[in-house]
Structure formats: C-alpha cells, structure tokens
Short mmCIF file of the C-alpha atoms (twelve columns), coordinates in Angstrom:
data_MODEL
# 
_entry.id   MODEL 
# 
loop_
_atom_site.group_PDB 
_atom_site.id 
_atom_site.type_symbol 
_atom_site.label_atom_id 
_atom_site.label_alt_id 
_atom_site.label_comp_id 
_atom_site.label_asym_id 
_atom_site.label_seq_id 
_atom_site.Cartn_x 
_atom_site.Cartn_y 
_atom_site.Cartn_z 
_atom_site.pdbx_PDB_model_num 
ATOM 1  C CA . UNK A 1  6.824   2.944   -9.667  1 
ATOM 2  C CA . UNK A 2  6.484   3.092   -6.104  1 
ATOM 3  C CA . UNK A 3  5.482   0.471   -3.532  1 
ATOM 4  C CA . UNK A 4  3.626   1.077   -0.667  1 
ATOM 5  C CA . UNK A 5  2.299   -1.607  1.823   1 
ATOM 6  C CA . UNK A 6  -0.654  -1.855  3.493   1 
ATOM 7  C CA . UNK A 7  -0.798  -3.399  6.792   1 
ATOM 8  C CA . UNK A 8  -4.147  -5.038  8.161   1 
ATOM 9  C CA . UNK A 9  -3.644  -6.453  11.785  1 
ATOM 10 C CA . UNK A 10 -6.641  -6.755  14.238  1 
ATOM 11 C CA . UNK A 11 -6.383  -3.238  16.008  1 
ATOM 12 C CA . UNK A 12 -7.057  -1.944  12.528  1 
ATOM 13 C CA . UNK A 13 -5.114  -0.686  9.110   1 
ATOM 14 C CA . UNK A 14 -2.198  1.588   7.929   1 
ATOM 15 C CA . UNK A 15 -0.235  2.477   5.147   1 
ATOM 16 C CA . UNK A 16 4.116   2.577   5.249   1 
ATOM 17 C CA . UNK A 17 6.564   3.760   3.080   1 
ATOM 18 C CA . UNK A 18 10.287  2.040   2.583   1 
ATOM 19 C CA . UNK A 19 12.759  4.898   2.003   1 
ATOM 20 C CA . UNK A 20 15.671  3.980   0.811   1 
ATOM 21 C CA . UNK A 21 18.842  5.923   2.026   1 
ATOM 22 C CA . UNK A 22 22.118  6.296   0.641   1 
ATOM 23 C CA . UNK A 23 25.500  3.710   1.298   1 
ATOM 24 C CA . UNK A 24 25.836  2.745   5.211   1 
ATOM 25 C CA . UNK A 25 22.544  3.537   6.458   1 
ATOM 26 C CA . UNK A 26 19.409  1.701   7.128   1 
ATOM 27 C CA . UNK A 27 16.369  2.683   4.932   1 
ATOM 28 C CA . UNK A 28 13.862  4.276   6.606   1 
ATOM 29 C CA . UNK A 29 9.840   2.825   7.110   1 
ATOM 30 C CA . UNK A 30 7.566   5.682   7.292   1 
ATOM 31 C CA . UNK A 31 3.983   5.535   8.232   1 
ATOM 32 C CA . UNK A 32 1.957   7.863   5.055   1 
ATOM 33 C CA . UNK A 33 -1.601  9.186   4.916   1 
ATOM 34 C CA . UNK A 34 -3.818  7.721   2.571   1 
ATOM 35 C CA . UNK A 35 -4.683  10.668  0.767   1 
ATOM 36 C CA . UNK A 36 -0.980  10.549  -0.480  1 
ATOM 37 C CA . UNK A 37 -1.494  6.959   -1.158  1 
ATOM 38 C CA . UNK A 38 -4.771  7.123   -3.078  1 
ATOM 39 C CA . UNK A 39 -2.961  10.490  -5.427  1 
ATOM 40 C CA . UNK A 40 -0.457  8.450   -6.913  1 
ATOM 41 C CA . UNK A 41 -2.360  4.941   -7.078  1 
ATOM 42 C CA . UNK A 42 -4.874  6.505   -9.641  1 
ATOM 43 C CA . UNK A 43 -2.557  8.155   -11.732 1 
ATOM 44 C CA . UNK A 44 -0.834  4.898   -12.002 1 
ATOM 45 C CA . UNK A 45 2.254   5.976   -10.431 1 
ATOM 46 C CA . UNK A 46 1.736   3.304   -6.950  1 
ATOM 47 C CA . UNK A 47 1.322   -0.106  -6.270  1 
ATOM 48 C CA . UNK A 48 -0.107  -1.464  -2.852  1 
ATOM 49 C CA . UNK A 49 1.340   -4.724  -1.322  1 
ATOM 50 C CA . UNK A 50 -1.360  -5.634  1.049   1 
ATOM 51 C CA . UNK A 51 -0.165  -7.673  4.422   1 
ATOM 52 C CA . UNK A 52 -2.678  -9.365  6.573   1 
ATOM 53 C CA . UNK A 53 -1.018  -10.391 9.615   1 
ATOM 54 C CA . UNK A 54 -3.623  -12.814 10.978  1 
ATOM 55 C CA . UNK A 55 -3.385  -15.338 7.947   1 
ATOM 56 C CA . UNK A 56 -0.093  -14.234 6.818   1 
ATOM 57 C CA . UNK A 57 -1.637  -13.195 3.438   1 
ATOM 58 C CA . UNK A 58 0.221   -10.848 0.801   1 
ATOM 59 C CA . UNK A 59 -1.342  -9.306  -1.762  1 
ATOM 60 C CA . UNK A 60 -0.170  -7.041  -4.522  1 
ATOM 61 C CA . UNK A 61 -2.697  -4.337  -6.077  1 
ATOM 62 C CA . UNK A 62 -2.153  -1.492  -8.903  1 
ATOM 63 C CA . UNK A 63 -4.464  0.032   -10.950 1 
ATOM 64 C CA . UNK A 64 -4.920  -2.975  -13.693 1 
ATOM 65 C CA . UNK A 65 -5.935  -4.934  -10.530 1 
ATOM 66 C CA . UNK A 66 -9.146  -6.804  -10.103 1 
ATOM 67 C CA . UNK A 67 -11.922 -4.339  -9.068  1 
ATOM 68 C CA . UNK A 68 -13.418 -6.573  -6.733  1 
ATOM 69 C CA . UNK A 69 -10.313 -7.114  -5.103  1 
ATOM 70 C CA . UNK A 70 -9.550  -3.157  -5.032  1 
ATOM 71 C CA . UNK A 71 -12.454 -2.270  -3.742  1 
ATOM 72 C CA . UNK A 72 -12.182 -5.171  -0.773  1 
ATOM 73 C CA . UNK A 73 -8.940  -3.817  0.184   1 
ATOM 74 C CA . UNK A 74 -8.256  -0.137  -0.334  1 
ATOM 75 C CA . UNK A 75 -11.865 0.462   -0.603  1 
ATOM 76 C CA . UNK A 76 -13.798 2.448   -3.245  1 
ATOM 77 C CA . UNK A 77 -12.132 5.472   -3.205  1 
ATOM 78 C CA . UNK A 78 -8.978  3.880   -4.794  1 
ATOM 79 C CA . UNK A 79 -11.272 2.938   -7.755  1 
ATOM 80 C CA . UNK A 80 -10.574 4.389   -10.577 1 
# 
C-alpha cells in the first residue's frame, strides 16, 4: 500500500511522496499532485498520514476511515 503524507502548515497544504532508493543513497521526498493522490486513495491502493504542524498532530486516513474525518481533511472529493 502506499503512504503519502499530507502536510497542513499555516501558508496552506501539500501532498509528498517518500521514494525509497536503492543501497547507499538517501530516499527521495517528492512533492505529488492531488489528482494522483485522490486515484489511488479510492481504489484503496493509498493511505494519507496527515501532519499538522501548528499542534504537532498526526493523523492516519485510508479508505475504511471515518467519513467525517475524511471529509475534514482531504475534503469531499476523496470520499468514496
């Protein structure tokens, strides 16, 4: 399954990636559309860790997740 994060600071919201490489290097944090995001969260395939920076607050979403919560979040295009 893949993991995405979304980050909520107070200049606004975005969504990264964690690529992981192979042996000796560093994995790689990409910055992804939410399009791509939204694809694989309804089929199932993603799960969103959600980071709010102010409070320090983590939060981890998928598609069996509270509505409320889903909607609060992502918003209501990630509802399924």
């Amino acid at each position: 399954m893949e993991r995405y994060t979304k980050v909520i600071d107070l200049m606004g919201s975005y969504f990264t990636k964690e690529y992981k490489k192979k042996k000796n290097h560093k994995n790689k944090i990409r910055e992804v559309k939410e399009d791509t995001v939204r694809k694989f969260f309804l089929q199932g395939k993603a799960e969103v860790m959600i980071i709010i920076e102010e409070s320090q607050k983590e939060l981890l979403l998928n598609i069996d997740s509270n509505t409320e919560d889903i909607e609060k979040y992502l918003g209501r295009s990630f509802l399924p």
